[in-house]
N, C-alpha and C positions, 0 to 999 in steps of 0.2 A: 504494500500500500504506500501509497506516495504520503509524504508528510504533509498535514491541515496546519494553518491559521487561525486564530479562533479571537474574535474581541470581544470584548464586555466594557460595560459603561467606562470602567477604568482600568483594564491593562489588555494587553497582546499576550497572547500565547500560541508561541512560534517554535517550532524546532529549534535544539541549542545548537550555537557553533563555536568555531574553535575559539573564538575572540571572547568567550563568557567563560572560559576557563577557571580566568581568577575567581568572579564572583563566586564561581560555584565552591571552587574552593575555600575562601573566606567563609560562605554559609555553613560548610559539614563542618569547620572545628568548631561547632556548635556540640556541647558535648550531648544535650538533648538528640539532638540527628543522629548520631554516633552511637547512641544507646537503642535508641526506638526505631530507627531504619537500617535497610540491611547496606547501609554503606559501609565502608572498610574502618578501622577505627584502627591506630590511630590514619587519619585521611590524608594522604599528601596530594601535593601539586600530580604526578603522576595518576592519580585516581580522579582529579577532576579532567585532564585532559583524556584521558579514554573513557568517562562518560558522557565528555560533550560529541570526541570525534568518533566513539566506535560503540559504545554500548548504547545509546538511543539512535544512533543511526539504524545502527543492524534491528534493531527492536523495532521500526517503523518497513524494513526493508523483508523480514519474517513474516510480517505482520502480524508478530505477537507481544510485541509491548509500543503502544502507542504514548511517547514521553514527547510534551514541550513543557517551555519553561514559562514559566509566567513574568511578565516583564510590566512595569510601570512606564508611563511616555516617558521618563527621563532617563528609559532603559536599565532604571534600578530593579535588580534578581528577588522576587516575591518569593519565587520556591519553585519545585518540580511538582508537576502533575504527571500522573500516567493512569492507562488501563490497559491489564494486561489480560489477554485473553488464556480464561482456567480450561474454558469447553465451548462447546458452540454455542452462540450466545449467552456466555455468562462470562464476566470480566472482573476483575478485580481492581476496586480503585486505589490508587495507591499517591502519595504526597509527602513535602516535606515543604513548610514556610523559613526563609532566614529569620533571625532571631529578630532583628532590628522591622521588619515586615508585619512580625503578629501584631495582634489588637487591632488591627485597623477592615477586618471584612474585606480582606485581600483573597484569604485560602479560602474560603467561601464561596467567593465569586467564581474564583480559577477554576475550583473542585465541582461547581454550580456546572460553568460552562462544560470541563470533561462529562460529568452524567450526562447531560443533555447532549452531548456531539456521540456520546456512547448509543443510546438510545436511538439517535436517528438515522447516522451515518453504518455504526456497525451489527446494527438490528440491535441489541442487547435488549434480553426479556431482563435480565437479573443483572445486577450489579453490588458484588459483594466488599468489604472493608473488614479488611485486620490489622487490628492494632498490639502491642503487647500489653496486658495489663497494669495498669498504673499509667497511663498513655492517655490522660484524663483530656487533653487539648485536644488529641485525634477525637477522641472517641465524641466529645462535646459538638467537635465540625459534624461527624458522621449523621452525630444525632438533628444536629443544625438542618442539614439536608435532606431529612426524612428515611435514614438508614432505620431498621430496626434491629438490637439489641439479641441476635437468636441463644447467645451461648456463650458460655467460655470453657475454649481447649485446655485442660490442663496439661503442663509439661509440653507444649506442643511443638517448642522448637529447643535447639541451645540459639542464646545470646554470650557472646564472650565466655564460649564454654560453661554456661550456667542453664540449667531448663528454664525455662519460663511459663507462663499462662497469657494463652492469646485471647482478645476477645473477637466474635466473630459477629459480621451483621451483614444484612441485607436490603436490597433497594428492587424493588420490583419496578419496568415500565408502567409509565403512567397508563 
């Protein structure tokens, strides 16, 4: 699938390229991102430039993980969006806001417009979200956007070599 554009009232959400490196970089030594997404921890320069120039590329070029970034007009890095395809028609939404970006009804919007490009563009009946427990920020957006709350995996993954407890929800087409 070729990569989509996507605007809302206030930001772009475009395919990353090589030139957002840094920002993206600067956003993961968030040590929040580092804990709750499965990015590399500790994060160097080398880990933001292969997931501007190769890991969301190839993810749009499979067509199985659809990632842009969310960007503000002054081209300030909001967070990553994605949905990654689990089965046929059913996707996983997945996000990560910079630290200096929350509060303001940014990841909202972003995560607003992914549902909605999911839904129409890639049929999706179902659109799922997992967060790891204690992930109260995720799980608070999820709820914001009308996910429902189905369960929590226990032990369902390691994080930094430790199990964890996931929680799990879902968003059904309107």
């Amino acid at each position: 699938m070729k990569p989509v554009t996507l605007r809302t009232e206030r930001l772009l959400l475009r395919p990353f390229a090589a030139a957002d490196a840094d920002a993206v970089y600067a956003a993961c030594q968030d040590p929040d991102i580092q804990h709750y997404t499965p990015v590399p921890s500790p994060f160097r320069y080398e880990d933001a430039e292969k997931y501007v120039t190769e890991t969301a590329p190839q993810g749009w070029a499979t067509d199985h993980d659809h990632i842009l970034g969310a960007f503000l007009d002054d081209g300030s890095l909001v967070g990553s969006f994605c949905l990654t395809r689990l089965s046929q028609g059913v996707y996983e939404l997945g996000y990560w806001a910079a630290a200096e970006q929350r509060g303001h009804g940014y990841a909202a919007e972003a995560a607003r417009a992914m549902c909605d490009w999911g839904f129409a563009a890639l049929r999706a009946h179902r659109l799922e979200w997992w967060a790891m427990v204690g992930n109260t920020a995720s799980r608070a957006l999820a709820e914001k956007l009308g996910f429902v709350l189905e369960g929590t995996l226990r032990s369902r993954s390691l994080v930094h070599g430790e199990p964890h407890d996931w929680w799990v929800g879902g968003l059904l087409r309107p």
